[in-house]
Backbone as JSON Lines, residues from 0, in Angstrom:
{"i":0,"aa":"X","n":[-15.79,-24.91,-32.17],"ca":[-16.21,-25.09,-33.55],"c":[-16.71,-23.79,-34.17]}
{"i":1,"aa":"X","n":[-16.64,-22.68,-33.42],"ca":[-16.97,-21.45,-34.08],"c":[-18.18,-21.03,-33.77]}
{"i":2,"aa":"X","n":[-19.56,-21.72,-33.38],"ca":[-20.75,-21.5,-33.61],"c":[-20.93,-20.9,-31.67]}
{"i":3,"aa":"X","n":[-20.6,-19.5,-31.98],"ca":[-20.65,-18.75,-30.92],"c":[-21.73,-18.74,-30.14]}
{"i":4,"aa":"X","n":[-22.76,-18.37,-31.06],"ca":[-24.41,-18.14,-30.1],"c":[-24.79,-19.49,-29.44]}
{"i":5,"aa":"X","n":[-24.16,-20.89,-29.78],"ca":[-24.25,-21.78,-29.1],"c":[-23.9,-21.52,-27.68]}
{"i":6,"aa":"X","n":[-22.28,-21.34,-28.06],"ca":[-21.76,-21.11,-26.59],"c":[-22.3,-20.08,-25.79]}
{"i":7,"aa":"X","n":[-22.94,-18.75,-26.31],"ca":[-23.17,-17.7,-25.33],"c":[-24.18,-18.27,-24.76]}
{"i":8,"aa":"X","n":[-25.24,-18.95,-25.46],"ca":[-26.43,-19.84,-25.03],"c":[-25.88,-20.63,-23.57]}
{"i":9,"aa":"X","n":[-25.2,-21.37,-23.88],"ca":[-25.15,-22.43,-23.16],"c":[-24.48,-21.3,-21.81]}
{"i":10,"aa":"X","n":[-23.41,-20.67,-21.88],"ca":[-22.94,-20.09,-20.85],"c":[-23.9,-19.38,-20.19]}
{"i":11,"aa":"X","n":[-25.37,-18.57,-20.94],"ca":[-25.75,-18.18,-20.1],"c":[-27.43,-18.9,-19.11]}
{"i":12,"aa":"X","n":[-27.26,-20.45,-19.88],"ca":[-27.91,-21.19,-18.99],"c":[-27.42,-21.6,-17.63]}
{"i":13,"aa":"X","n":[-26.31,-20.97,-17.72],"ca":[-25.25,-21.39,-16.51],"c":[-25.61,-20.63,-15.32]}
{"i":14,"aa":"X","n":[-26.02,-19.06,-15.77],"ca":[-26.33,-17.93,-14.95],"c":[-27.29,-18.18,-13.0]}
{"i":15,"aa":"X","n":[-28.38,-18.66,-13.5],"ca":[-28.69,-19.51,-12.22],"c":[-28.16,-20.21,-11.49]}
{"i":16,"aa":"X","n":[-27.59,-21.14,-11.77],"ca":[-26.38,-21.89,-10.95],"c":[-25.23,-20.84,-10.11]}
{"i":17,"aa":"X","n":[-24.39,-19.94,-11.06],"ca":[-23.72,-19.64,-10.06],"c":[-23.9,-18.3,-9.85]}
{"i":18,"aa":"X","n":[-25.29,-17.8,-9.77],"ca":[-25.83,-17.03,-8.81],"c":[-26.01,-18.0,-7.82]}
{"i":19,"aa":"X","n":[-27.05,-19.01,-7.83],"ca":[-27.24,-19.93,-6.48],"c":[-25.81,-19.89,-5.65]}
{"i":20,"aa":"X","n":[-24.6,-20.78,-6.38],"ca":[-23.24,-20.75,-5.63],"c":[-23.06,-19.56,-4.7]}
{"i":21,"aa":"X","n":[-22.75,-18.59,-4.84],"ca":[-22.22,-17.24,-4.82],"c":[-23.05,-16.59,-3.55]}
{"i":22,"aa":"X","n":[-24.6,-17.06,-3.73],"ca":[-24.95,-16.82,-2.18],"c":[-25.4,-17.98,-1.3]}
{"i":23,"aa":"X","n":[-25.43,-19.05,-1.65],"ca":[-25.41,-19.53,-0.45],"c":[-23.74,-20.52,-0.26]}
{"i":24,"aa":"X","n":[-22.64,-20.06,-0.96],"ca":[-21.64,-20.69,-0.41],"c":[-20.46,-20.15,-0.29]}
{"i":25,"aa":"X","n":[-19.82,-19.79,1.08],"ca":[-18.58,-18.77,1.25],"c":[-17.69,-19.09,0.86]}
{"i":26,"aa":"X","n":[-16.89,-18.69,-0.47],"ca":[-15.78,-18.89,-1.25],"c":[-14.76,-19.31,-0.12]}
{"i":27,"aa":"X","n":[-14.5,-18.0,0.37],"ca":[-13.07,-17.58,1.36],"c":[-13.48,-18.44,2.38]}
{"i":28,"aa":"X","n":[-14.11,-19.52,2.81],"ca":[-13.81,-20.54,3.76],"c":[-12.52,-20.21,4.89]}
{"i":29,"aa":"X","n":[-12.81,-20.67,6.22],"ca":[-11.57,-20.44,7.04],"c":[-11.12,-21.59,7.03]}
{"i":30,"aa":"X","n":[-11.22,-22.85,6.56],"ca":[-10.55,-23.94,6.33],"c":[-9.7,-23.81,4.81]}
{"i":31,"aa":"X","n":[-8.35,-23.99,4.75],"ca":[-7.38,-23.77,3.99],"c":[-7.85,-24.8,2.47]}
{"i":32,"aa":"X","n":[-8.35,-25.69,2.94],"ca":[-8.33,-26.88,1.63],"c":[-9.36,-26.97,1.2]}
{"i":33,"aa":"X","n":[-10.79,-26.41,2.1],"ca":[-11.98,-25.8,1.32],"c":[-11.79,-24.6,0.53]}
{"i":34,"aa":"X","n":[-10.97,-23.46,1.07],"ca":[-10.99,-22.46,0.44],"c":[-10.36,-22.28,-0.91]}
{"i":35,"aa":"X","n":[-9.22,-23.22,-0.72],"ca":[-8.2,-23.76,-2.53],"c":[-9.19,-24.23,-3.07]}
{"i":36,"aa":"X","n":[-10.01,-25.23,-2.8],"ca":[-10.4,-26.12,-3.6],"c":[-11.72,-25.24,-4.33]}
{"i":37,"aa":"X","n":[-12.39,-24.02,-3.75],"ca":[-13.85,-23.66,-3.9],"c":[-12.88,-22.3,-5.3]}
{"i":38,"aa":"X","n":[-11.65,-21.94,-4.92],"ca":[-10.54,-20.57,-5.18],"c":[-10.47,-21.4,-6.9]}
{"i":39,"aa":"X","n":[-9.95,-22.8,-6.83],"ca":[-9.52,-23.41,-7.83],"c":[-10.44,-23.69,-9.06]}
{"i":40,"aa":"X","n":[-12.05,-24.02,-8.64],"ca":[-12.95,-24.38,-9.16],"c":[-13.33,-23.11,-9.72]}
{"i":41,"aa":"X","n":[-13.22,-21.92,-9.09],"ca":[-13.98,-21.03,-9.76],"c":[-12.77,-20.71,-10.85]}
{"i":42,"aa":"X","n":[-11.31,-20.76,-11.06],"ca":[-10.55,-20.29,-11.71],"c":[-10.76,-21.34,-12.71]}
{"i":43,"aa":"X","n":[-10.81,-22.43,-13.24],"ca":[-11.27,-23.55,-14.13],"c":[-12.53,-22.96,-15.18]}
{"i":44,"aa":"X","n":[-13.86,-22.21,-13.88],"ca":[-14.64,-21.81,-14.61],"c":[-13.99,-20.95,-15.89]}
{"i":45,"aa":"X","n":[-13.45,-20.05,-15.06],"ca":[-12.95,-18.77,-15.54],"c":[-12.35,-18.49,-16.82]}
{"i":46,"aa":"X","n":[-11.33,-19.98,-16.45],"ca":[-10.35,-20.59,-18.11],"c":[-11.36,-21.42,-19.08]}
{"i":47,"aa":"X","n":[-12.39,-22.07,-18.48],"ca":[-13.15,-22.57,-19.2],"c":[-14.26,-21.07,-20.5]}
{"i":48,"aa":"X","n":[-14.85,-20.15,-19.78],"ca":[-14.99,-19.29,-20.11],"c":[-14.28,-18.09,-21.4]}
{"i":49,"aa":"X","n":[-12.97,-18.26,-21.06],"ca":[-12.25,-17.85,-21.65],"c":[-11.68,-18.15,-23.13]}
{"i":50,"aa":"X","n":[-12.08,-19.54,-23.19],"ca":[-11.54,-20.22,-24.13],"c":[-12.76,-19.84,-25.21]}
{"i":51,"aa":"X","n":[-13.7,-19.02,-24.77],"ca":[-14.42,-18.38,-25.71],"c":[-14.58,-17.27,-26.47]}
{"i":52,"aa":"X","n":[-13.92,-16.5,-25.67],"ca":[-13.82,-15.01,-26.08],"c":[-13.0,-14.19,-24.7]}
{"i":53,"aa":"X","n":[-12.32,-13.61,-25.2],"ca":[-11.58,-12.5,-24.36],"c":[-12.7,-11.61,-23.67]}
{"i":54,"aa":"X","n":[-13.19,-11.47,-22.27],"ca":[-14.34,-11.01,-22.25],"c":[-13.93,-9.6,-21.44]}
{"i":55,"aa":"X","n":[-12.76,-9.93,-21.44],"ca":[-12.09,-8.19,-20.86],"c":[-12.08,-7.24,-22.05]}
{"i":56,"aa":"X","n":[-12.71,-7.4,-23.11],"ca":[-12.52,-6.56,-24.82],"c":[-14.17,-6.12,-25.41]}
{"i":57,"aa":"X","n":[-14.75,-6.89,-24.46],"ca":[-16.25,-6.73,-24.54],"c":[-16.73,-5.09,-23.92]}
{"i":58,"aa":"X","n":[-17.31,-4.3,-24.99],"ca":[-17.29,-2.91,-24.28],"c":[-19.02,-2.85,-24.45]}
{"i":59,"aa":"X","n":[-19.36,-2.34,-23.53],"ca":[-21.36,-2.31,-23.21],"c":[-21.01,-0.62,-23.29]}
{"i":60,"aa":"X","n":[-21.82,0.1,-23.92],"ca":[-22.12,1.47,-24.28],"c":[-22.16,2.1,-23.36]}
{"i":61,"aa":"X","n":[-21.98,2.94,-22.55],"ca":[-22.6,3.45,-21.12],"c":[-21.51,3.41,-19.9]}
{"i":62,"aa":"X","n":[-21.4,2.06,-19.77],"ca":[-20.91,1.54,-18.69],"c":[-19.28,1.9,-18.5]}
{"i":63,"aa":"X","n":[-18.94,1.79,-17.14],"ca":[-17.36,2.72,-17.28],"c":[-16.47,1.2,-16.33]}
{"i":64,"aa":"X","n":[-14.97,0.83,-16.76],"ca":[-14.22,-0.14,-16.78],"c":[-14.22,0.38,-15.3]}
{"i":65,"aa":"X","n":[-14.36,-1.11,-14.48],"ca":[-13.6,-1.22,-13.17],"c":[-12.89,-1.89,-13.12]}
């Protein structure tokens, strides 16, 4: 609906959560159908994310592209 600072809001109430994820749960699993399924969820985030802003176009002053 356009009303951006909503969304940045809300995305970055998100920030705690998947910091929590990220250390206490191993993506790359050695079980094949944990590891799709944990691989898949984070790519959902990702498209979910996306559907907000191109965030590869976002340039921070200083900082150099990796």
């Amino acid at each position: 609906d356009g009303d951006y600072k909503r969304a940045f809001n809300s995305m970055a109430g998100m920030q705690e959560t998947i910091n929590d994820y990220f250390e206490k749960v191993l993506v790359m699993d050695k079980d094949d159908k944990v590891r799709g399924n944990r691989l898949n969820m984070m790519a959902e985030i990702t498209r979910m994310l996306f559907t907000i802003c191109d965030f590869t176009k976002i340039v921070i002053p200083g900082m150099t592209k990796v």
